[in-house]
C-alpha positions as CSV (number, residue, x, y, z in Angstrom):
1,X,153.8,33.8,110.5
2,X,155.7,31.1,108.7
3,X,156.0,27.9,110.6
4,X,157.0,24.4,110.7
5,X,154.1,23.1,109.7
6,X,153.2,25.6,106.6
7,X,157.1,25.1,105.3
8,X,156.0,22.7,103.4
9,X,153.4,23.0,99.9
10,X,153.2,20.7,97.2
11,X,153.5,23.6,94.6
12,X,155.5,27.0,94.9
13,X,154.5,29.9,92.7
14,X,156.3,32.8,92.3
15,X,154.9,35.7,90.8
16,X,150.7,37.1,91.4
17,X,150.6,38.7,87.7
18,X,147.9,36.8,85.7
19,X,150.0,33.4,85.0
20,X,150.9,32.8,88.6
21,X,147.5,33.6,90.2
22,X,145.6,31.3,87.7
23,X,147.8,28.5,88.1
24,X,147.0,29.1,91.7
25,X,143.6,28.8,91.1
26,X,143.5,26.2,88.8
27,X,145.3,24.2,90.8
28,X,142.7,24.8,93.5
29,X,140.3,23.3,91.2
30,X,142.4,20.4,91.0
31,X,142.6,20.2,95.1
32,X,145.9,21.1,95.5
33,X,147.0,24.0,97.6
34,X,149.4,26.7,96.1
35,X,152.0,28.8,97.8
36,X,152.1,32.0,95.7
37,X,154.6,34.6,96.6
38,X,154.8,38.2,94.6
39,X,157.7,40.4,95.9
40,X,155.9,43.6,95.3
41,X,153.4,44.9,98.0
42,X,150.2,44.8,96.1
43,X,148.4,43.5,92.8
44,X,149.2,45.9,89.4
45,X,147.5,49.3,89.2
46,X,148.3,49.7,85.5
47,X,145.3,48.6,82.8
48,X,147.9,46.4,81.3
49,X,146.1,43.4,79.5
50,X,143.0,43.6,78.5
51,X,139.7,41.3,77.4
52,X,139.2,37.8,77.7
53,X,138.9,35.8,74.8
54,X,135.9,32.8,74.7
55,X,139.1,30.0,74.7
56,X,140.0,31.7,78.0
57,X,136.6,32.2,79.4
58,X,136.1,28.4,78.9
59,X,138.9,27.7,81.5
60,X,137.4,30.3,83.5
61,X,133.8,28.8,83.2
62,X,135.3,25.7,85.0
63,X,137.1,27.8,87.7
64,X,133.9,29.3,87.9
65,X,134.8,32.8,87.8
66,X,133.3,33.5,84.3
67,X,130.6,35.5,85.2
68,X,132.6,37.2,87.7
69,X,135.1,38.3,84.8
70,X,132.2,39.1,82.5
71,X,130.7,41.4,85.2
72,X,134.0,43.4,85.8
73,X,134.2,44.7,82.6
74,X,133.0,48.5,81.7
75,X,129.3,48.5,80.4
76,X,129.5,49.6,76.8
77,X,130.7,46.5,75.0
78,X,132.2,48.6,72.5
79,X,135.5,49.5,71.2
80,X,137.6,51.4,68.9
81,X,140.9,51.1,67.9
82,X,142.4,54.0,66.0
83,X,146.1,54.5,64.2
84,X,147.0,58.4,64.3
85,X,148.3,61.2,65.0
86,X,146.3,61.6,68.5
87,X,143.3,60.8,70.4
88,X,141.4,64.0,68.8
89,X,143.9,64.1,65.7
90,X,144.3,63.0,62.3
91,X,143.9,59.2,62.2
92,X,145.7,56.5,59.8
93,X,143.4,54.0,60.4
94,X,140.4,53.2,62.3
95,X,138.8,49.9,63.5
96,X,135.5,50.5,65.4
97,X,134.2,47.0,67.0
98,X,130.4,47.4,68.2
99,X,130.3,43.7,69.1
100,X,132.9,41.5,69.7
101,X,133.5,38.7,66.5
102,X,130.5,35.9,66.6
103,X,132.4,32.5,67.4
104,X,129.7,30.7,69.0
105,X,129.4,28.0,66.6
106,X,132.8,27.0,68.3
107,X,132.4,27.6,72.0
108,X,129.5,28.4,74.2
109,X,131.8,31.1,76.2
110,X,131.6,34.2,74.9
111,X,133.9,37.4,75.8
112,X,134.9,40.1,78.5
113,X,136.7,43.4,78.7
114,X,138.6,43.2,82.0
115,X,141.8,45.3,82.5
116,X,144.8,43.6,84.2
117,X,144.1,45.5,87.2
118,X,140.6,44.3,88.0
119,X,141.2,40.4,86.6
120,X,143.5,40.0,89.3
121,X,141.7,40.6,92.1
122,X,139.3,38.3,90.9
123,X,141.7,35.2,90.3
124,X,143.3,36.2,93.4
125,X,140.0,36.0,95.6
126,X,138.9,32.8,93.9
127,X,142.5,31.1,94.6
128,X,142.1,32.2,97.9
129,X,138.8,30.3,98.2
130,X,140.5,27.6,96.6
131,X,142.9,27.4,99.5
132,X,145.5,28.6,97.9
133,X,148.0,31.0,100.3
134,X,149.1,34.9,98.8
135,X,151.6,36.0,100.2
136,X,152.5,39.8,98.8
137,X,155.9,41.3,99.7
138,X,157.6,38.3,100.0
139,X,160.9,37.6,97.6
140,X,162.2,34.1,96.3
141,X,165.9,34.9,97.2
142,X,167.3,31.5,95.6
143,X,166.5,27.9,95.0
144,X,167.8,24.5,94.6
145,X,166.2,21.5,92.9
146,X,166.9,17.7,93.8
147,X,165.5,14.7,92.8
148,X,162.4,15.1,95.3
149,X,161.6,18.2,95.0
150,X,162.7,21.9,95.6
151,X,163.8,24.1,98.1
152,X,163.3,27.6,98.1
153,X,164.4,30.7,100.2
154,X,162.0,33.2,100.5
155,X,162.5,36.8,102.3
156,X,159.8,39.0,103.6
157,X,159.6,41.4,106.3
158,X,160.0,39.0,108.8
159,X,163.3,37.6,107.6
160,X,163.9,34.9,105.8
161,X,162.5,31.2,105.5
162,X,163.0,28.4,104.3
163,X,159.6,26.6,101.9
164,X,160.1,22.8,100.2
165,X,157.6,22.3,97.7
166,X,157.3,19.2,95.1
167,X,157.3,21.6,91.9
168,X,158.5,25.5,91.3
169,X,156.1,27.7,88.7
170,X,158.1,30.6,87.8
171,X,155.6,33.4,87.0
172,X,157.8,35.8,87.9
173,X,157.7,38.0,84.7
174,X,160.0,38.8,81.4
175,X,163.2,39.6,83.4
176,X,162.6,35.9,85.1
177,X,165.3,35.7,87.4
178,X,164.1,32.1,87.6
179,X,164.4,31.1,84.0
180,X,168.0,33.3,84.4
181,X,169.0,30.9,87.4
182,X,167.8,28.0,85.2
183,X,170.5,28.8,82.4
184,X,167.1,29.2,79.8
185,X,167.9,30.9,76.6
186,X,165.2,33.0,74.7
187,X,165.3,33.7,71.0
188,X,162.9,35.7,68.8
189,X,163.4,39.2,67.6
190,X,164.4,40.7,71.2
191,X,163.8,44.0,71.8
192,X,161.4,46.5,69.5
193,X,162.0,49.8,72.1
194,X,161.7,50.6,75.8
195,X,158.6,52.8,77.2
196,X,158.0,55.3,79.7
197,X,154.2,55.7,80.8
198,X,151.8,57.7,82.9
199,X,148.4,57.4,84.4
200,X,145.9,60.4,84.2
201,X,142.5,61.9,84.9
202,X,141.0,63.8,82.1
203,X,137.6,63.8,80.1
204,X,138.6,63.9,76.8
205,X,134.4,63.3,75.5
206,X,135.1,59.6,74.6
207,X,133.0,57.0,75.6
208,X,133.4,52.8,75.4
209,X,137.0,51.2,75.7
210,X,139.6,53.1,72.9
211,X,142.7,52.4,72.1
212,X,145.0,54.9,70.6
213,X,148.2,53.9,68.3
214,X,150.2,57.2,68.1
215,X,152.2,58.2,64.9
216,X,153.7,61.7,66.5
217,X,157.4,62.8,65.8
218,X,156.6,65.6,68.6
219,X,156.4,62.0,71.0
220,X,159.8,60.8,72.3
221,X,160.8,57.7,69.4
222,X,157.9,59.2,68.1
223,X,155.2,57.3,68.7
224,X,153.1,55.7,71.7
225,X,150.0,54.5,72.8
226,X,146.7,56.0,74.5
227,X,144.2,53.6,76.0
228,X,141.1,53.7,78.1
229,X,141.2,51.9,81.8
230,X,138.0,50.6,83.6
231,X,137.9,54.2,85.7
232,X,136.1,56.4,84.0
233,X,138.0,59.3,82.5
234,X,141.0,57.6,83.0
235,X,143.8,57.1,81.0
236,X,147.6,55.0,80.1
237,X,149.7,56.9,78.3
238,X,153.0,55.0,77.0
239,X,155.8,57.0,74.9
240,X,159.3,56.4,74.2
241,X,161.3,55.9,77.0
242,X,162.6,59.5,78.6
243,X,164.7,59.3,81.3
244,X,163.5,61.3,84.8
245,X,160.1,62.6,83.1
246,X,158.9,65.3,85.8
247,X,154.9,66.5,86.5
248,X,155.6,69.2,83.8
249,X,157.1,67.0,81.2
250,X,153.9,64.7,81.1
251,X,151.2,67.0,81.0
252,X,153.3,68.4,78.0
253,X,153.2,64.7,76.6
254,X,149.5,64.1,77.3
255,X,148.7,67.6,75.9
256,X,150.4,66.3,72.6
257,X,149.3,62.8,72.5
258,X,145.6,63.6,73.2
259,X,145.7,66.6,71.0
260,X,144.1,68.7,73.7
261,X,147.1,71.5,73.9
262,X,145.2,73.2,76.9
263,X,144.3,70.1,78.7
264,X,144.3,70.1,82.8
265,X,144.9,66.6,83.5
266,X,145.2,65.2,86.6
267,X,148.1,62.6,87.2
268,X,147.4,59.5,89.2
269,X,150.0,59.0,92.1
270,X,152.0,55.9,91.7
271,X,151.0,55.9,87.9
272,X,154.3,56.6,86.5
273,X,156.7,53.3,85.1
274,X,158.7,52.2,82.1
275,X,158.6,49.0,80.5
276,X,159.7,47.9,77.3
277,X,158.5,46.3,74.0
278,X,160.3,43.0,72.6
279,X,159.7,39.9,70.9
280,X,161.2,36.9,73.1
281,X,160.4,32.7,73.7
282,X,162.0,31.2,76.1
283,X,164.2,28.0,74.5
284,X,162.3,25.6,76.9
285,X,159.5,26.0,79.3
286,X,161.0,23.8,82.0
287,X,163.7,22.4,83.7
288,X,163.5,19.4,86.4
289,X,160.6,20.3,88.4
290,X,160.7,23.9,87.4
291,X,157.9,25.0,85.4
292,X,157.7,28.4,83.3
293,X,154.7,30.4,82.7
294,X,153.3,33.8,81.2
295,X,155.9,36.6,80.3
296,X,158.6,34.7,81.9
297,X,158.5,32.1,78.4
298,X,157.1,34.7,76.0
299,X,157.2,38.4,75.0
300,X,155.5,40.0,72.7
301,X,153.9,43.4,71.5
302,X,150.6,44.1,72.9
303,X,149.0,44.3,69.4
304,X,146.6,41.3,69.4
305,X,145.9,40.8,72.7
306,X,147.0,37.7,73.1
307,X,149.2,37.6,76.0
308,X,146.9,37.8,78.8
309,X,144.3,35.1,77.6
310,X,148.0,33.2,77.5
311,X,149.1,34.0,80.5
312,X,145.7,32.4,82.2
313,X,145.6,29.6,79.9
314,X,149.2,28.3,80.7
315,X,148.1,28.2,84.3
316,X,145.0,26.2,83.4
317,X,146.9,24.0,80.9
318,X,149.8,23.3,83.3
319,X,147.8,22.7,86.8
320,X,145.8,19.5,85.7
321,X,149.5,17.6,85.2
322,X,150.9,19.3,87.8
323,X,148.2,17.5,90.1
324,X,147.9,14.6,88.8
325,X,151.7,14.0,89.3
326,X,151.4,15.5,93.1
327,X,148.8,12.6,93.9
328,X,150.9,10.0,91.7
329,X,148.3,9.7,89.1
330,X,150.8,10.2,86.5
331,X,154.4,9.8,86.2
332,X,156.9,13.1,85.5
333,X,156.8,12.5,81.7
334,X,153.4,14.4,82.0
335,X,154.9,17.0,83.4
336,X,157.5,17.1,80.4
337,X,155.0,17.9,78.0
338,X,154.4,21.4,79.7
339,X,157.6,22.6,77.0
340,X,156.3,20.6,73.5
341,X,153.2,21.3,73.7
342,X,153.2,25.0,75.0
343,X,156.3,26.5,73.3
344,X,155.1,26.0,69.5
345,X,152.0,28.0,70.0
346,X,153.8,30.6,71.7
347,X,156.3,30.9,68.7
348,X,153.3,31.3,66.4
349,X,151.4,34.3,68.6
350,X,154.2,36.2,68.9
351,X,155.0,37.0,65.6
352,X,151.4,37.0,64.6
353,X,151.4,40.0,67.6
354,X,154.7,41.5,65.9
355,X,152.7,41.5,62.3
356,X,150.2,43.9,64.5
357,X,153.1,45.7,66.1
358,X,154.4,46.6,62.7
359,X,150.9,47.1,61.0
360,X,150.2,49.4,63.8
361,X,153.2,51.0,65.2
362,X,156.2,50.2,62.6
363,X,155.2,50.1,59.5
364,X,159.1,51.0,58.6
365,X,159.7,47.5,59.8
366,X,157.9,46.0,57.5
367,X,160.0,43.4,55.5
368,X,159.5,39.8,53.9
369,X,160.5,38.3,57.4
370,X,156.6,39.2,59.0
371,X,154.3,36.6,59.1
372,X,151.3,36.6,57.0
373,X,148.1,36.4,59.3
374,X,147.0,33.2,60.2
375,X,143.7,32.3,58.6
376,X,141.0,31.6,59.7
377,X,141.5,33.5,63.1
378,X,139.6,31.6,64.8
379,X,142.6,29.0,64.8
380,X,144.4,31.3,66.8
381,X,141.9,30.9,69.4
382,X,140.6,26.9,68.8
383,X,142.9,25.6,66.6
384,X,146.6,25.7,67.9
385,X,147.2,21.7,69.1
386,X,149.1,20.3,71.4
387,X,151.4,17.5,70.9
388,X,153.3,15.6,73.3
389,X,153.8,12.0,74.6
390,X,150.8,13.2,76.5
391,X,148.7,12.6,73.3
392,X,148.3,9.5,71.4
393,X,149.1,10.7,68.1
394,X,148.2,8.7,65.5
395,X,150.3,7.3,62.6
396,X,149.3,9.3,59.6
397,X,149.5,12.8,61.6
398,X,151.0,15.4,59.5
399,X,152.1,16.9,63.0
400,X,149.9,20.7,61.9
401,X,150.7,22.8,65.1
402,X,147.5,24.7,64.0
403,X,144.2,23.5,62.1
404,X,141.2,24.8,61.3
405,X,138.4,24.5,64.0
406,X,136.0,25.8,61.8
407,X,136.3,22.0,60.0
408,X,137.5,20.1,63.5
409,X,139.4,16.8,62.7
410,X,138.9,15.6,66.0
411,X,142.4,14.0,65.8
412,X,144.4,13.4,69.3
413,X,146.4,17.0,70.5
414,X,143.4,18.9,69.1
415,X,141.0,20.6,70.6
416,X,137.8,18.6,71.5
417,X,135.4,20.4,69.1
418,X,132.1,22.1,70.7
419,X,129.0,20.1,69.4
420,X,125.4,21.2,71.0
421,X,124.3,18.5,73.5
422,X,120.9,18.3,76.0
423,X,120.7,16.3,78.7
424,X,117.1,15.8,80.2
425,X,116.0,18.9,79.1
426,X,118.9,21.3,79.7
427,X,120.8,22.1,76.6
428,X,124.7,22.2,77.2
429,X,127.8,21.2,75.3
430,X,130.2,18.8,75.0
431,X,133.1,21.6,76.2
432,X,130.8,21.8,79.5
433,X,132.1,18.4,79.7
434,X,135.5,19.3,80.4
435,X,137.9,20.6,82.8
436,X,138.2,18.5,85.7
437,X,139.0,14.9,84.8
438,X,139.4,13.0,81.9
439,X,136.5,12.0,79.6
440,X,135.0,9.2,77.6
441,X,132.5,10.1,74.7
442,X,131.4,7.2,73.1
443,X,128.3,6.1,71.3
444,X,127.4,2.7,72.9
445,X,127.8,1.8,76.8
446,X,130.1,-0.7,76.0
447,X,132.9,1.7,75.9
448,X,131.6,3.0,79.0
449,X,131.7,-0.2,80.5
450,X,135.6,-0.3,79.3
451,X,136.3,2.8,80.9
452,X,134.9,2.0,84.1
453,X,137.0,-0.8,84.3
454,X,140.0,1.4,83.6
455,X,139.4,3.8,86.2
456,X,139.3,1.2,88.1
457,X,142.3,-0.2,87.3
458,X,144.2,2.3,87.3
459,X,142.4,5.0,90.1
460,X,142.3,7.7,88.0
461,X,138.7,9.2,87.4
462,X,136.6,8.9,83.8
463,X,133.5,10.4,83.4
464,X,132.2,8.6,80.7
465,X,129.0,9.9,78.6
466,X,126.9,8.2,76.1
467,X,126.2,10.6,73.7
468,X,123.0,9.0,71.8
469,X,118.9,9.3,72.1
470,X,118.0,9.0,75.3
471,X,115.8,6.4,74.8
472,X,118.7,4.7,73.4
473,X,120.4,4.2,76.4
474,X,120.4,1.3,78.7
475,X,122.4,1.0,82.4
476,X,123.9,3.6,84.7
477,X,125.5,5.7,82.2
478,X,125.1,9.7,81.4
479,X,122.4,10.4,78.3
480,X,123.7,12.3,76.4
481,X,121.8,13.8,72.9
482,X,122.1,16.1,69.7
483,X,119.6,18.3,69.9
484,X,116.5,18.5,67.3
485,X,114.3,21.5,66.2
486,X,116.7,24.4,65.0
487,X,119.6,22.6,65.7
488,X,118.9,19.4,63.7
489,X,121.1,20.8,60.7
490,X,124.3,19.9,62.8
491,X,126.6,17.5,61.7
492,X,126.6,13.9,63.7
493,X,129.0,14.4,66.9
494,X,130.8,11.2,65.9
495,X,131.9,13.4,62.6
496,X,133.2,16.2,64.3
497,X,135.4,13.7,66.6
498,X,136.3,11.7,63.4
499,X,134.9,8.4,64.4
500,X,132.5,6.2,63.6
501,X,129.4,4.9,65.9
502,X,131.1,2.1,67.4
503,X,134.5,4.4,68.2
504,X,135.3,6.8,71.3
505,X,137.5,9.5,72.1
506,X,139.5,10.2,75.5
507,X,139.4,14.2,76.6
508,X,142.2,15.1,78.2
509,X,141.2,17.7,81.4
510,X,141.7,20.3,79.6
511,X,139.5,20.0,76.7
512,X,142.4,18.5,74.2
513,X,141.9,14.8,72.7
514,X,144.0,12.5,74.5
515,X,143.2,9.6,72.0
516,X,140.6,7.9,69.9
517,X,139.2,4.7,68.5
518,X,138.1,4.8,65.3
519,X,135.4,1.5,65.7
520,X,135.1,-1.1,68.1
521,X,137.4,-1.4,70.8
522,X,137.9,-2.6,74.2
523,X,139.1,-2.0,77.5
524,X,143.3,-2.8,77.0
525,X,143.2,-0.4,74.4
526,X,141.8,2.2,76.3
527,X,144.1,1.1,79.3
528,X,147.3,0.9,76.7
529,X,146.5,4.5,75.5
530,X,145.6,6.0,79.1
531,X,148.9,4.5,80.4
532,X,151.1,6.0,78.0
533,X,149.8,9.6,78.5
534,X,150.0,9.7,82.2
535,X,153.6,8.2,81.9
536,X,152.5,5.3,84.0
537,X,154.4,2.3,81.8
């Protein structure tokens, strides 16, 4: 039941796909309680998105539902990926994947191979303990926004009811009625084809995860897609959207695209939907205290895989500010960095994933317009920065919206680079560090001393490390060390931050450098710097 005292939540969600549950959940983290509300009755059923890259599994880690996510995935970490003419057909092109790319010199996550429909439950669940509140079958009818906050009419089968909350996420999918309410413009390519698809039983003798890019002019548009779900012998079918496709229609289409033509299979009830294909950014990511996430700000081919580990990391990258400005840590310019800093990227990803989409799918699209793939990869996943008033950019920034982690400049709106660390003992790193509050690394205590004072002065929490030979280290502060023996060949951490051993850098929750000193500093510049990202004056 709704009531008086439960009308009330400092943060609305709407939408329970991946981008509205994690922000849930990493809000929880933060201690703020979430209101999502999802107007369908239940979680997806359909595969959907699928794997977890190791930038997303970071921000898991510190939900601490990694190993959750990594245990949900099927048990052959294999995969193919195959261009052809069916599942048992000629093929084009073939990628077999028998482990997943090495990128542990960059992170210590490494990678799952969760569908849609079994990562939800698992945010949902750890929202839930959280405290966050789910609340399935339940509509936002219309809202208003004022200078306090926003109020919000929600319908369920109850009636309807009236919620204020401080802030709005919209996660409520590409159509967005929210972002449509909002007046919010998208631009991009727009749409590549609409889709009709089917779930099925069958054994077709394949084993590990495949994904199956159809070339087939006996397919409606004549193509579609066959992949693998976490069920074993079951399948996702997508064609070219046909209107009113019966029972006897599909099995016709699954004969063809699995190139079985006396195949029995077995449809799942419920298994049937369309959706479409399309190549869309919203023109801005919020509005007031309206905040856009997942496929309500981008749209893009599922040719990269991209756009569920997006979808969870807007919700982890959004939370932090969102909290901080709920318990006036920070003023609302925080909160304005949510478009800057989040939009750029998403303009690079999707056309990197409509370079796939035509590689894969179109190649009659191909034209001088496609983007050329971003190298290394591994900048896709590390090296997109963000910058924003919430950064202290420094003068001589060329601005790069990507860089190559691979060679970290450490530079504020950048990624704090992974560099091995132990601590009595334990070996960790310094992105273990991160997550929860912001962070000093420095070399000498006296910086630690500064941001102590800081904190202080400004209640906001610091955790600052030392990061030098234990023996090194006088005072209260965390010892922090690069390891020796096999790891000895690893560059000085002041290096990969782009300081020297007097300087510090300032890590933003969410792993991204907030700012730096070069050499010797003190506590007002630390103060001057801390002020001006959290929009305190």
């Amino acid at each position: 039941m709704w009531s008086e005292q439960r009308s009330s939540y400092l943060v609305l969600v709407v939408g329970a796909g991946l981008s509205g549950l994690s922000t849930a959940m990493f809000l929880g983290v933060h201690g703020v309680r979430a209101l999502v509300v999802e107007r369908h009755p239940g979680m997806s059923i359909y595969p959907k998105a699928r794997g977890q890259f190791p930038h997303a599994m970071e921000a898991l880690r510190v939900a601490g539902v990694e190993e959750r996510m990594a245990d949900a995935g099927p048990p052959d970490p294999g995969f193919r990926i195959v261009v052809g003419e069916s599942v048992t057909g000629r093929v084009y092109n073939e990628i077999v994947v028998d482990t997943t790319p090495d990128l542990s010199a960059l992170s210590p996550a490494g990678w799952a191979n969760v569908s849609q429909e079994r990562a939800e439950p698992i945010l949902a669940g750890r929202a839930r303990e959280l405290g966050a509140d789910i609340r399935f079958g339940t509509e936002l009818v219309s809202f208003t926004q004022d200078a306090d906050g926003v109020t919000a009419q929600l319908r369920d089968a109850a009636g309807t009811h009236t919620v204020r909350s401080d802030y709005l996420v919209a996660a409520d999918g590409h159509r967005s009625p929210i972002r449509a309410a909002l007046g919010i413009g998208v631009h991009g390519r727009g749409e590549l084809g609409r889709s009709s698809g089917i779930s099925f039983d069958a054994d077709l003798g394949r084993t590990g995860f495949g994904l199956y890019y159809l070339r087939n002019p006996a397919l409606p548009s004549g193509s579609g897609v066959v992949v693998s779900t976490d069920t074993p012998h079951r399948w996702a079918l997508a064609v070219g959207y046909e209107p009113d496709i019966d029972a006897d229609r599909w099995i016709e289409l699954i004969r063809i695209a699995t190139g079985v033509a006396d195949l029995d299979p077995v449809l799942v009830s419920g298994g049937a939907a369309s959706g479409h294909t399309a190549c869309r950014v919203a023109d801005r990511f919020s509005t007031g205290r309206v905040h856009l996430v997942g496929d309500a700000v981008r749209v893009m081919p599922p040719t990269g895989g991209f756009g569920g580990n997006t979808a969870i990391l807007d919700g982890y990258y959004l939370a932090w500010k969102l909290a901080m400005v709920v318990r006036g840590e920070a003023g609302p310019g925080l909160l304005a960095s949510h478009d800057p800093e989040r939009r750029p990227y998403a303009d690079i990803l999707v056309e990197q994933q409509y370079a796939g989409f035509v590689q894969r799918m179109r190649p009659d699209l191909a034209d001088d317009t496609v983007a050329a793939p971003v190298e290394p990869v591994s900048a896709l996943f590390f090296g997109y920065r963000h910058l924003s008033d919430a950064v202290v950019v420094e003068p001589d920034d060329d601005r790069a919206p990507l860089e190559n982690p691979e060679a970290p400049t450490g530079r504020p709106g950048s990624r704090a680079p992974h560099v091995p660390l132990h601590r009595d003992g334990t070996e960790l790193s310094t992105v273990d560090l991160f997550g929860h509050r912001f962070v000093l690394l420095a070399a000498t205590e006296a910086w630690c001393s500064a941001a102590a004072e800081v904190a202080a002065a400004l209640s906001v929490p610091i955790d600052a490390h030392v990061v030098a030979e234990p023996t090194a280290v006088r005072g209260p502060f965390t010892a922090l060390s690069v390891p020796r023996g096999p790891l000895a060949a690893i560059e000085p951490w002041t290096e990969r931050y782009g300081i020297s051993q007097d300087g510090a850098v300032l890590v933003r929750p969410d792993g991204f450098v907030a700012w730096r000193s070069h050499g010797s500093g003190h506590a007002d510049d630390l103060v001057k710097a801390l002020r001006g990202v959290l929009d305190r004056g």
